[in-house]
C-alpha positions as CSV (number, residue, x, y, z in Angstrom):
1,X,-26.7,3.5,-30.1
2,X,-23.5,2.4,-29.3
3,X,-20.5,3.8,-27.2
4,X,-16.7,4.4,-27.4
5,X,-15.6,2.9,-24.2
6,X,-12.6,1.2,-22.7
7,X,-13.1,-2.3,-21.8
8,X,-9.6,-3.2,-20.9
9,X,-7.6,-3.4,-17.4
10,X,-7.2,0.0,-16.2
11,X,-4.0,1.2,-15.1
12,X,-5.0,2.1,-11.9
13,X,-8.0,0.0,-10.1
14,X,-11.0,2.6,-10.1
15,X,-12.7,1.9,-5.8
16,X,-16.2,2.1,-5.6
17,X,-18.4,3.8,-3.3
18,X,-22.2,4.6,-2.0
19,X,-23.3,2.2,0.2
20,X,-20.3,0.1,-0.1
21,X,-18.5,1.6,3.1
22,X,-19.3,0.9,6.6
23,X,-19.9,3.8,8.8
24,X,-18.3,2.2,11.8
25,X,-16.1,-0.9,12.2
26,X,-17.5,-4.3,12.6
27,X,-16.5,-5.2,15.7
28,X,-18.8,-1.8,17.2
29,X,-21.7,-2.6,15.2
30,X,-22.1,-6.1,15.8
31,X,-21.6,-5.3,19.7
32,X,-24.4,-3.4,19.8
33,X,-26.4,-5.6,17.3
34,X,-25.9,-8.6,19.3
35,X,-27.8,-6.7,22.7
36,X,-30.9,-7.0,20.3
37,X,-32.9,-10.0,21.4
38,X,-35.7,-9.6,18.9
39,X,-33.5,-9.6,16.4
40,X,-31.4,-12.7,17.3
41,X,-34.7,-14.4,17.5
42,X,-35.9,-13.4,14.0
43,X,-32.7,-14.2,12.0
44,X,-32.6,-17.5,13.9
45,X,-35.8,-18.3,13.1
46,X,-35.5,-17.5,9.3
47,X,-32.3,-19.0,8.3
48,X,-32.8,-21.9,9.7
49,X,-36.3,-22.4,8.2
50,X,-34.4,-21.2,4.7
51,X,-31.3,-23.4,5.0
52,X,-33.6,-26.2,5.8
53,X,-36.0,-25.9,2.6
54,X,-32.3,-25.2,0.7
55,X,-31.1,-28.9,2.1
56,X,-34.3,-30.7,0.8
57,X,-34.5,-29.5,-2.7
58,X,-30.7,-29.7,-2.9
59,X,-30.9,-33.2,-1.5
60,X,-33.1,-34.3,-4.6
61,X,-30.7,-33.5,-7.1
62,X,-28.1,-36.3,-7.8
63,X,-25.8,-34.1,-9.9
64,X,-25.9,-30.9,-7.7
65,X,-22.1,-31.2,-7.3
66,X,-21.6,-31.5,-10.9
67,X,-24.2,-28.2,-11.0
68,X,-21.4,-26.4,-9.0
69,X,-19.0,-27.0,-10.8
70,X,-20.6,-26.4,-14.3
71,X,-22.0,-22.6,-12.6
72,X,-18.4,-22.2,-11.3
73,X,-16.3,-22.5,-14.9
74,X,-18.7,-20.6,-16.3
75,X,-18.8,-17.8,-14.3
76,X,-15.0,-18.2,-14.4
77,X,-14.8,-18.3,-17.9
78,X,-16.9,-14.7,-17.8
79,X,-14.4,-13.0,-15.7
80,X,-11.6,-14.2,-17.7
81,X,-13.4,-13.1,-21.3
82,X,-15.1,-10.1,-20.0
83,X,-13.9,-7.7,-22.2
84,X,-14.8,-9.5,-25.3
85,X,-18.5,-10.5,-23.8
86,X,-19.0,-7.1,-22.5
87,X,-18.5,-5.8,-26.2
88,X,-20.7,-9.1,-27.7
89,X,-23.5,-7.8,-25.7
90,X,-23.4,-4.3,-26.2
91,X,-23.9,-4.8,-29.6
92,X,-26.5,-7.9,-29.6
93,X,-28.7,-5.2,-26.6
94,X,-28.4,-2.3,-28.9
95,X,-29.1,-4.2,-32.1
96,X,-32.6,-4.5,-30.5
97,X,-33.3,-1.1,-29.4
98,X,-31.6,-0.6,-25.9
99,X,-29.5,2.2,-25.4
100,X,-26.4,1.4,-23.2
101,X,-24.8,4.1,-20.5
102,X,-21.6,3.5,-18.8
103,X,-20.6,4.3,-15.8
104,X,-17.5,4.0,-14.0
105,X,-18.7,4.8,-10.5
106,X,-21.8,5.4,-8.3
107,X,-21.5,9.1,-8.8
108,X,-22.1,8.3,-12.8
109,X,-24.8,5.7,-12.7
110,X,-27.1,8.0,-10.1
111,X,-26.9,10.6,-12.6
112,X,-27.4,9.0,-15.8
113,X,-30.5,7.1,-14.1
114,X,-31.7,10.6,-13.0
115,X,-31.2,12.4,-16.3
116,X,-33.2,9.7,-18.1
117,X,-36.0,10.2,-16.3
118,X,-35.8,13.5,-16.0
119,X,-36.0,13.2,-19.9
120,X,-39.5,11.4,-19.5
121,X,-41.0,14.6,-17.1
122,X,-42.1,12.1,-14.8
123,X,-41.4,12.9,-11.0
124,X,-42.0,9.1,-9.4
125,X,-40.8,5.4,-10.7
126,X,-41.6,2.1,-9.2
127,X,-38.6,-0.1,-8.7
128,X,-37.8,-4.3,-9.0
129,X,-35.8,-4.7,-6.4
130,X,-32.1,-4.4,-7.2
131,X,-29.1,-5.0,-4.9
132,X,-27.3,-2.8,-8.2
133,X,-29.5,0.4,-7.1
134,X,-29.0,0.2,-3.1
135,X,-25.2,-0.2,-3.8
136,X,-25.3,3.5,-5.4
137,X,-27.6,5.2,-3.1
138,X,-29.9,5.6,-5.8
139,X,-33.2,6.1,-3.6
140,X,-31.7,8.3,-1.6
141,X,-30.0,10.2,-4.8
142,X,-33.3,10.6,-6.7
143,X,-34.7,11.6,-3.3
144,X,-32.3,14.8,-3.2
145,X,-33.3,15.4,-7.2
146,X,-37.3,15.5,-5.9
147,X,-38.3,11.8,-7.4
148,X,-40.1,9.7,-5.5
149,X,-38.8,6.1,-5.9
150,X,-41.3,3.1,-4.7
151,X,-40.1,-0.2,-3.7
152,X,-42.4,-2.6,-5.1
153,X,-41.2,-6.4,-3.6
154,X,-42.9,-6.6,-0.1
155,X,-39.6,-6.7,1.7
156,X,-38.3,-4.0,0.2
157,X,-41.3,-1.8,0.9
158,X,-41.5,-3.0,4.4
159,X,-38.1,-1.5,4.6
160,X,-38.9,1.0,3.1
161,X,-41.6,2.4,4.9
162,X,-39.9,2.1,8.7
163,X,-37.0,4.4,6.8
164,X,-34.7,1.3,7.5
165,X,-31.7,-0.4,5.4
166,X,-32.1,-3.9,4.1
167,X,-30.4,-6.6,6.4
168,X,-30.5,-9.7,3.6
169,X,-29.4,-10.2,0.4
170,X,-32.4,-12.1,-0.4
171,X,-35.1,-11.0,2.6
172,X,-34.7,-7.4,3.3
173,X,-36.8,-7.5,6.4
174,X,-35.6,-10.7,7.8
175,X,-34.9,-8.8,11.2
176,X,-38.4,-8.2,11.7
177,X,-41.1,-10.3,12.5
178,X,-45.3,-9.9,11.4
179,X,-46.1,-8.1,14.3
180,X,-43.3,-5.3,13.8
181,X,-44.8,-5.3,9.7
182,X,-48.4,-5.0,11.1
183,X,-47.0,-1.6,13.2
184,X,-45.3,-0.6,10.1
185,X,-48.1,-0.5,7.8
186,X,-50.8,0.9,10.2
187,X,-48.1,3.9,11.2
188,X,-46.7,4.6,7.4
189,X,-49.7,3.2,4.8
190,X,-51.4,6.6,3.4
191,X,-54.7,4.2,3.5
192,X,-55.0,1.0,5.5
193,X,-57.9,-1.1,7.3
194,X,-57.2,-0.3,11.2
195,X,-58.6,-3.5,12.0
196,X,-54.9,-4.7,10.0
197,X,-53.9,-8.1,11.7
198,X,-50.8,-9.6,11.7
199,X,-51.5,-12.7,9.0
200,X,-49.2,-13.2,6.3
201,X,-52.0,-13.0,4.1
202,X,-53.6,-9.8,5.4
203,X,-50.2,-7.9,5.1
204,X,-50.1,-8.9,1.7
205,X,-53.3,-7.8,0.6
206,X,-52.5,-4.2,2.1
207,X,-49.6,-4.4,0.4
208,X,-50.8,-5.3,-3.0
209,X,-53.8,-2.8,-2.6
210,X,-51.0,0.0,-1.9
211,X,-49.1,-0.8,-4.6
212,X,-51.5,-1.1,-7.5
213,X,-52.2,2.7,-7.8
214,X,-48.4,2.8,-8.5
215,X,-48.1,-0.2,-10.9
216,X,-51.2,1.2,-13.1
217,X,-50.2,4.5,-13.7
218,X,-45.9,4.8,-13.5
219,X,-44.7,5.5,-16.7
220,X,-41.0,5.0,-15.7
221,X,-39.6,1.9,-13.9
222,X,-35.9,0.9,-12.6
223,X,-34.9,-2.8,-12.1
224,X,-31.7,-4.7,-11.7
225,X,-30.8,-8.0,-13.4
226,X,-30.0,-11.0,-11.8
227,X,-28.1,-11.4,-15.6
228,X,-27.4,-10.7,-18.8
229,X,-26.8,-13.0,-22.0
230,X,-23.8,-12.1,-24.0
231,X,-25.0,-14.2,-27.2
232,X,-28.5,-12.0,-27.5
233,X,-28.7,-8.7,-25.1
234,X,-31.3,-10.5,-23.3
235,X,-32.0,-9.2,-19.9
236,X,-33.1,-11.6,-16.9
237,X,-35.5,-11.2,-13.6
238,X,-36.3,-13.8,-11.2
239,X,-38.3,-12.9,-8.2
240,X,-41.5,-14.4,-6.4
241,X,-44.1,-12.2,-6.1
242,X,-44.9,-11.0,-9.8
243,X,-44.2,-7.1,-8.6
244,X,-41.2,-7.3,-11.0
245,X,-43.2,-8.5,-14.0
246,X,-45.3,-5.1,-13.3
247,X,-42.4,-3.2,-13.4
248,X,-41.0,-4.9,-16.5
249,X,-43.9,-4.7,-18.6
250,X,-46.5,-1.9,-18.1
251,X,-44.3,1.7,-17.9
252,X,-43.3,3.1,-21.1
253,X,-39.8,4.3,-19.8
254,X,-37.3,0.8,-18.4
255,X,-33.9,1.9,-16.5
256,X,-32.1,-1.3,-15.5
257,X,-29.1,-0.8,-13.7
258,X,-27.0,-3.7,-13.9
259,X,-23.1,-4.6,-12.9
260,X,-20.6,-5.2,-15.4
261,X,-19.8,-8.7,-13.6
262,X,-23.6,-10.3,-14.3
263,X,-22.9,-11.4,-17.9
264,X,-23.2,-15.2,-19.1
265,X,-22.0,-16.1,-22.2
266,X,-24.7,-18.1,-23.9
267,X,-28.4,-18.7,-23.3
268,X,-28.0,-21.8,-22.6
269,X,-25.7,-21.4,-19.7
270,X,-29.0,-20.2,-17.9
271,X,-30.1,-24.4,-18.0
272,X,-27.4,-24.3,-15.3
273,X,-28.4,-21.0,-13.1
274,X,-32.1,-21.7,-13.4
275,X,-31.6,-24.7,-11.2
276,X,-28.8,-23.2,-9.1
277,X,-30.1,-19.8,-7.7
278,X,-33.8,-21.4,-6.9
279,X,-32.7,-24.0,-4.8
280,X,-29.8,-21.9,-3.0
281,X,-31.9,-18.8,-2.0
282,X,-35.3,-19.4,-1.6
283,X,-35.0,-23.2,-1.3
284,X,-37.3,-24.3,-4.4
285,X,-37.5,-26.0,-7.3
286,X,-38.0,-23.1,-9.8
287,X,-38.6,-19.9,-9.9
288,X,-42.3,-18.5,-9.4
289,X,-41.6,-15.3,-11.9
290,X,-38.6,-15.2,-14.6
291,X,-38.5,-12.3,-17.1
292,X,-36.7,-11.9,-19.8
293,X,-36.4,-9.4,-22.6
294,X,-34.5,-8.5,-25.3
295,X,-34.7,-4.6,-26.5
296,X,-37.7,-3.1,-27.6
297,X,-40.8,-4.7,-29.3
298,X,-43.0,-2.6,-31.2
299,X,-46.3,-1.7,-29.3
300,X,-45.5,-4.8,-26.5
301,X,-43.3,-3.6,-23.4
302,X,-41.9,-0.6,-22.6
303,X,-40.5,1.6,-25.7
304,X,-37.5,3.6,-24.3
305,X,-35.3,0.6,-22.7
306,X,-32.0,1.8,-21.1
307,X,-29.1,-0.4,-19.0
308,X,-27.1,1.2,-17.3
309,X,-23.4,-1.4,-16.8
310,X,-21.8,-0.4,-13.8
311,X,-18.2,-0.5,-12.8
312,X,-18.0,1.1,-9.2
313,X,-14.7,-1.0,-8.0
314,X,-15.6,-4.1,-9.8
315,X,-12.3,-4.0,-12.2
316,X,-10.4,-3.2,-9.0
317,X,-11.9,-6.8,-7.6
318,X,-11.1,-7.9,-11.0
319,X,-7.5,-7.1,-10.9
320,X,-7.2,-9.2,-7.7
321,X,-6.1,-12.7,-8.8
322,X,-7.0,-14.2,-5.3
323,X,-10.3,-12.4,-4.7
324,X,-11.7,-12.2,-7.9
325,X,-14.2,-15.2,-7.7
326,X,-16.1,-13.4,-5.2
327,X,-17.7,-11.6,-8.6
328,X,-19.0,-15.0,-9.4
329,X,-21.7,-14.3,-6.9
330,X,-24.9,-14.5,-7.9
331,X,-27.1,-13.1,-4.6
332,X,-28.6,-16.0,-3.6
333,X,-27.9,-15.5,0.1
334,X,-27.1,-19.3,0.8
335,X,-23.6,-18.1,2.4
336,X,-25.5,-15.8,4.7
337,X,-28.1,-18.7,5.9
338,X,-25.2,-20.9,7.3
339,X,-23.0,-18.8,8.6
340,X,-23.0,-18.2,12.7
341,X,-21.5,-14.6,12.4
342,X,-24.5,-13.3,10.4
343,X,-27.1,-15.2,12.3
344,X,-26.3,-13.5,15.9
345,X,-25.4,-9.8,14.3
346,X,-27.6,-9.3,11.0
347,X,-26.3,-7.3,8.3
348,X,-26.9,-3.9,9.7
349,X,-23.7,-4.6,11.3
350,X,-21.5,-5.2,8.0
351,X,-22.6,-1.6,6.7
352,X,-22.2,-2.4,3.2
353,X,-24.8,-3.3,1.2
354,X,-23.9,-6.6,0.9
355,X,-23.5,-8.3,4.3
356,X,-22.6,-11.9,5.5
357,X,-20.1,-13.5,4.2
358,X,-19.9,-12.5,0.7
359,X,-20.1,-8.7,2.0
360,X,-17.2,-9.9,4.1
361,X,-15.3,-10.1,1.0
362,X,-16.5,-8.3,-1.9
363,X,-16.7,-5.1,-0.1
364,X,-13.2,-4.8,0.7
365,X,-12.5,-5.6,-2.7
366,X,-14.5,-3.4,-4.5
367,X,-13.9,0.1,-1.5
368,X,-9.7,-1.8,-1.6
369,X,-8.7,-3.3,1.8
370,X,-7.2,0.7,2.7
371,X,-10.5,1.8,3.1
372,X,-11.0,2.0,6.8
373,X,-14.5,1.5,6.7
374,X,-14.1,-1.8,5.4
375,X,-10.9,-3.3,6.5
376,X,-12.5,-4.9,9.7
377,X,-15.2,-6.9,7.6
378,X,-12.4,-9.8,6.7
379,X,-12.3,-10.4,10.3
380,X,-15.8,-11.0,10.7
381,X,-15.8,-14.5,10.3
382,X,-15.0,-17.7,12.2
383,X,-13.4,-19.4,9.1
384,X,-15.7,-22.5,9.7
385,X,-16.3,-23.1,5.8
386,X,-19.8,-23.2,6.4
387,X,-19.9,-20.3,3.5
388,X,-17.7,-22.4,0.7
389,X,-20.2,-25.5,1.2
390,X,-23.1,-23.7,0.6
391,X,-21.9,-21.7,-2.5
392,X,-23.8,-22.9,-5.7
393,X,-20.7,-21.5,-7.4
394,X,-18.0,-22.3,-5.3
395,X,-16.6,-19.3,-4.0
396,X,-13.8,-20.0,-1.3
397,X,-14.8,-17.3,0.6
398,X,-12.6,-18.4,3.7
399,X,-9.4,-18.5,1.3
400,X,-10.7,-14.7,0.1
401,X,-11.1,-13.9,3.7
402,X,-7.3,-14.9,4.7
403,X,-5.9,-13.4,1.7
404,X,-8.1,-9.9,2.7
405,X,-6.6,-10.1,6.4
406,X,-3.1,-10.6,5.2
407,X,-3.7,-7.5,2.7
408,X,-5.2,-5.6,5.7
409,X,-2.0,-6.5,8.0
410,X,0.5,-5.0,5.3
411,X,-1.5,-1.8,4.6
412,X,-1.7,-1.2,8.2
413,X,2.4,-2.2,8.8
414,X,2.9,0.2,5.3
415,X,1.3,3.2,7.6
416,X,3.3,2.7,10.7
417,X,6.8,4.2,11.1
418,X,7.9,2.0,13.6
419,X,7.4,-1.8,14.4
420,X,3.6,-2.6,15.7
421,X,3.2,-4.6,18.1
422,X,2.4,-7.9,16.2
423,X,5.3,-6.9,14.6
424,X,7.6,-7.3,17.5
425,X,5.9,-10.4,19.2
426,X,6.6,-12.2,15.7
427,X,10.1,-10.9,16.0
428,X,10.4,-12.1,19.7
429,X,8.4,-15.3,18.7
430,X,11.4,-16.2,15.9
431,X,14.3,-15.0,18.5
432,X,12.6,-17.8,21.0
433,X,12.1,-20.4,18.5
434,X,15.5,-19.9,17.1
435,X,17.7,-22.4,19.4
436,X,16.7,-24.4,22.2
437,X,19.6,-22.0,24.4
438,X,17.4,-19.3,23.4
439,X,13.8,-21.3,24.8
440,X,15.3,-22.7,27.7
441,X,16.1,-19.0,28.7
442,X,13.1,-17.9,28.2
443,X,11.4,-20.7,30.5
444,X,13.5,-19.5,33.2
445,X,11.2,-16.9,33.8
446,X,8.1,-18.8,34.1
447,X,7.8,-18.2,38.0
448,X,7.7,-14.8,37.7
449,X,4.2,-15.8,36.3
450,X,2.6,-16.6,39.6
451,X,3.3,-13.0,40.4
452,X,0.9,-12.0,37.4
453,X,-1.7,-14.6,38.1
454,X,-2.3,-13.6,41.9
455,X,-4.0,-15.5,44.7
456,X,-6.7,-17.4,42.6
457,X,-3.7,-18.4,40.1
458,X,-4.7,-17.3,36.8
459,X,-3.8,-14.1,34.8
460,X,-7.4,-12.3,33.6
461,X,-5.9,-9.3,32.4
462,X,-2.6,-8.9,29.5
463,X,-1.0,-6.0,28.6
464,X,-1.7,-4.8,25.2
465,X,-2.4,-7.0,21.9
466,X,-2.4,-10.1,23.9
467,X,-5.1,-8.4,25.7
468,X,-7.8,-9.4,23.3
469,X,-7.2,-12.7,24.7
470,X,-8.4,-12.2,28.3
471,X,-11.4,-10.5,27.1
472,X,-13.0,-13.2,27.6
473,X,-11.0,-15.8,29.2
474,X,-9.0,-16.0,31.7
475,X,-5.2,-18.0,31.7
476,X,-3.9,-20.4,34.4
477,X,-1.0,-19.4,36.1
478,X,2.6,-20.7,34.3
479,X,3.9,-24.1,36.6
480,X,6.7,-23.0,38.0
481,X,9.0,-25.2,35.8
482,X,9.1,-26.1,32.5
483,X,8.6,-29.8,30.9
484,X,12.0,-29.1,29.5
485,X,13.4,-27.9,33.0
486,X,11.7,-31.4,34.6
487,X,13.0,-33.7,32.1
488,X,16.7,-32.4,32.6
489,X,16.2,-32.6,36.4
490,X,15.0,-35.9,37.1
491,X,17.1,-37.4,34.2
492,X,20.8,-36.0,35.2
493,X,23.3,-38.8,35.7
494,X,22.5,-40.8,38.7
495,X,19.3,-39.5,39.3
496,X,17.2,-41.4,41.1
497,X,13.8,-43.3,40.2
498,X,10.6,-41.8,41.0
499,X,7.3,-43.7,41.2
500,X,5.1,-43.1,38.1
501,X,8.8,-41.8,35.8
502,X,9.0,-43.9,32.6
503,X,12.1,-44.2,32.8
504,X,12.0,-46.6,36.0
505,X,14.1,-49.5,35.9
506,X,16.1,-48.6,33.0
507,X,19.6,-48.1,32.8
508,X,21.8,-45.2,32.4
509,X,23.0,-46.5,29.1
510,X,19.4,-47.3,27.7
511,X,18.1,-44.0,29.0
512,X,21.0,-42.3,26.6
């Protein structure tokens, strides 16, 4: 069953929202994120064994660079042909039984996902993780609607059950370590050995002996897609623990939610992200679990198989010709591993869904840079380029983030009726700068410095924007003459020579 739906470039960019938006700015969060000790210590702990394991598989591939380039054109060539591919596999996914919805916005997707199940009279689903679904709200939606939603990958449910919000792209629960798990299951587990220790492979068995109950007997199940293949319909999973093949397989009832951005345009373009997204998230060679499936097959699978393609501000990234390539992502998390922002705050402090680097970007881009919420996360970053390296795709998230702070500057100079501050240093910076009259009049004034600097000679506190500076530094006091002022001093006519002065012994003709 097919549907009439515009494809093209909307007139006006359509901003997403759900769990998009922060709830405070950056710079407040990731204060009062960095006071947390135990979670310093865990992120530390897990991205560097992850970006380790990422270097040593990476490392065995002589044609990895050549990998990044081939994932880059081709998610390149999907942005640029999405219209067409969007409409390829809407036909090849419904020409095999799936039923397409569209929806333009989180508002649409949560209730399409909650009418179809509402369709089936079931009142719980078990769900493959999906970065799609947390975007949306939609646990917290079908919550409202009285369905019961249960994570099924282990850091998901971890989150889950402490009532917490995911931190990683690729490891939920990174921010917490066994021992916080352990006091997570024993407190929130309906049934669970109180003898529980703290091994990996202890918390695993309560965890799969929670879960079974839910895999045997749901008869509706939500996933995301890591992506979809243009050329077929096909649908595609990769995870490591075999929940999602559960989820995929026994329910009758299969709601995938799935962003409009995801597509490929050929099966065999997955040759190329089968070796990428392996190596940059989880640091191995393959992937433990990858489903596919194409529509419905008689008496194997589930029968009623929905997707729901979701907009929710990706056109509005779209129509940005410098940040579009941040839609190339495709959530491996290598961005967030190597970069020293993310390490030291965790991603509770971006607010979005998506935090770290790629958050930094694709937020704003999706909510538009006006949206307060967001407009600090460009900033979060020390443009070190640690990001653009580790990309499989190449996403120059540092260019993105530049381009996002000069977009945040003008919006905020658009709202203001008179001249910001920035606005007038800039203004004073060019005046100065202008002619050398202008400079050397400036520099007169340098001794007035010593007045600011005090005793101890050095200014800890300016006025103001400059304010940010002393924060956490302190200035020396100005000399109380410039080089410029020195130079015309000791080198007027007839001056005389001064020990250590270059221009010793010279004459008055060679010194002109």
């Amino acid at each position: 069953m097919s549907s009439n739906t515009f494809l093209g470039m909307p007139t006006l960019p359509v901003f997403g929202h759900g769990n998009l938006n922060a709830t405070e700015p950056f710079p407040q969060a990731a204060h009062r994120e960095l006071g947390n000790e135990q979670l310093r210590a865990n992120l530390g702990h897990a991205t560097h064994t992850i970006r380790d394991k990422r270097l040593k598989v990476v490392a065995e591939l002589p044609d990895w660079e050549d990998m990044r380039d081939a994932g880059s054109a081709i998610k390149n060539a999907t942005l640029a042909n999405l219209p067409a591919l969007l409409e390829q596999f809407e036909t090849n996914f419904t020409a095999r039984g799936g039923i397409i919805h569209w929806a333009r916005d989180a508002n649409e997707a949560n209730q399409i996902v909650t009418a179809l199940i509402r369709e089936t009279g079931e009142t719980e689903v078990v769900k493959v993780k999906s970065m799609a679904t947390q975007e949306i709200g939609l646990n917290e939606y079908l919550e409202e609607q009285g369905i019961a939603a249960y994570e099924t990958d282990l850091a998901e449910l971890i989150v889950q059950l402490d009532h917490d919000k995911p931190s990683h792209i690729l490891v939920p629960a990174i921010h917490k370590n066994r021992s916080q798990v352990r006091e997570i299951f024993l407190r929130e587990m309906p049934v669970v050995d109180p003898n529980l220790t703290d091994e990996p492979a202890r918390l695993a068995e309560a965890a799969r002996t929670h879960l079974r109950k839910k895999f045997l007997s749901a008869k509706v199940a939500i996933s995301g897609a890591n992506f979809g293949l243009a050329d077929t319909g096909t649908l595609t999973v990769v995870e490591s623990e075999g929940n999602g093949r559960m989820c995929l397989t026994l329910p009758e009832t299969l709601i995938t939610v799935m962003g409009i951005e995801k597509l490929l345009p050929r099966w065999e373009d997955l040759e190329v992200f089968m070796q990428l997204l392996p190596r940059s998230s989880t640091g191995e060679r393959m992937n433990p679990y990858t489903s596919l499936w194409t529509g419905v097959t008689p008496g194997d699978g589930p029968q009623n198989v929905h997707l729901v393609m979701l907009d929710n501000g990706r056109t509005a990234a779209l129509a940005d010709e410098f940040g579009r390539t941040a839609l190339n992502c495709i959530r491996c998390s290598a961005c967030m591993n190597v970069c020293p922002v993310y390490e030291r705050t965790g991603g509770h402090a971006y607010g979005s869904t998506y935090p770290g680097p790629i958050g930094a970007i694709l937020s704003p881009l999706m909510t538009g840079i006006k949206s307060e919420e967001n407009n600090s996360l460009p900033y979060a970053s020390s443009l070190c380029g640690a990001c653009f390296d580790a990309c499989p795709v190449k996403i120059n998230i540092p260019e993105i983030l530049v381009h996002l702070r000069g977009e945040d500057v003008d919006s905020q100079r658009a709202k203001l009726k008179v001249p910001s501050q920035m606005d007038l240093m800039m203004k004073g910076a060019e005046w100065a700068f202008s002619s050398g009259a202008h400079l050397n009049l400036l520099e007169k004034g340098l001794p007035l410095g010593k007045f600011a600097a005090g005793r101890d000679k050095v200014i800890k506190k300016l006025p103001g924007l400059a304010g940010g500076w002393t924060q956490s530094r302190d200035i020396p006091a100005p000399p109380s003459q410039s080089f410029r002022q020195w130079w015309a001093k000791e080198h007027q006519p007839g001056a005389a020579a001064i020990p250590g002065n270059s221009s010793a012994g010279t004459t008055e003709g060679e010194q002109a």
